[in-house]
C-alpha positions as CSV (number, residue, x, y, z in Angstrom):
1,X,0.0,0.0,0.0
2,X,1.3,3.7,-1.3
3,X,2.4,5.5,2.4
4,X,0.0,8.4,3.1
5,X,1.2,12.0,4.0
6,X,0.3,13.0,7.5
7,X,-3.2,14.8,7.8
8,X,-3.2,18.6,7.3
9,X,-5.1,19.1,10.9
10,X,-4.7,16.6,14.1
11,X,-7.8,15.3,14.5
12,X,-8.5,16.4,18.1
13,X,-6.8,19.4,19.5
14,X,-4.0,19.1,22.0
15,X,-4.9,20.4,25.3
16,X,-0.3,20.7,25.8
17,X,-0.2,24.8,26.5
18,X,3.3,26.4,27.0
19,X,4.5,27.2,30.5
20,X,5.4,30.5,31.7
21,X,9.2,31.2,32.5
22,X,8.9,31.5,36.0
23,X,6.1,28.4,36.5
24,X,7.6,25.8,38.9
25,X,6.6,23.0,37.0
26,X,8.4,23.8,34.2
27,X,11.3,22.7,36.1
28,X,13.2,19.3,36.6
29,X,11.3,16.7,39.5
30,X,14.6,17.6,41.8
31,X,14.1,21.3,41.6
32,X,10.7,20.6,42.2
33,X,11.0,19.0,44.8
34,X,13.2,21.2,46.1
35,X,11.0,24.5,45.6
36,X,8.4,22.4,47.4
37,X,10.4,21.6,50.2
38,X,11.7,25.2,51.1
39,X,7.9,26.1,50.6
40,X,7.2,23.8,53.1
41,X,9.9,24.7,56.0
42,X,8.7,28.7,55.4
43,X,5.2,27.6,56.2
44,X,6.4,25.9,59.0
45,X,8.6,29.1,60.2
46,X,5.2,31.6,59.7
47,X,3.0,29.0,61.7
48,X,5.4,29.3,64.5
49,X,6.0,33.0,64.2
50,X,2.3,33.3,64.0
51,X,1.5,31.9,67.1
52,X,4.2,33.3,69.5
């Protein structure tokens, strides 16, 4: 069988949008992780500064 071109329009839209820059989750799983982790320990440091 002759091999067909690819269509001229996908079929269903994507729903992939580009990330901002600055969006964390643009960002490696370790760097993640990491972001998450110092968002974590300055929650914990307002939650005790809050309540002294």
């Amino acid at each position: 069988p002759p091999i067909r071109p690819p269509p001229v329009m996908a079929a269903r839209p994507t729903n992939l949008t580009e990330l901002p820059d600055d969006d964390y989750r643009k960002h490696p799983n370790v760097i993640r992780r990491s972001i998450d982790k110092a968002r974590e320990h300055l929650s914990v440091l307002d939650d005790y500064e809050s309540s002294r």
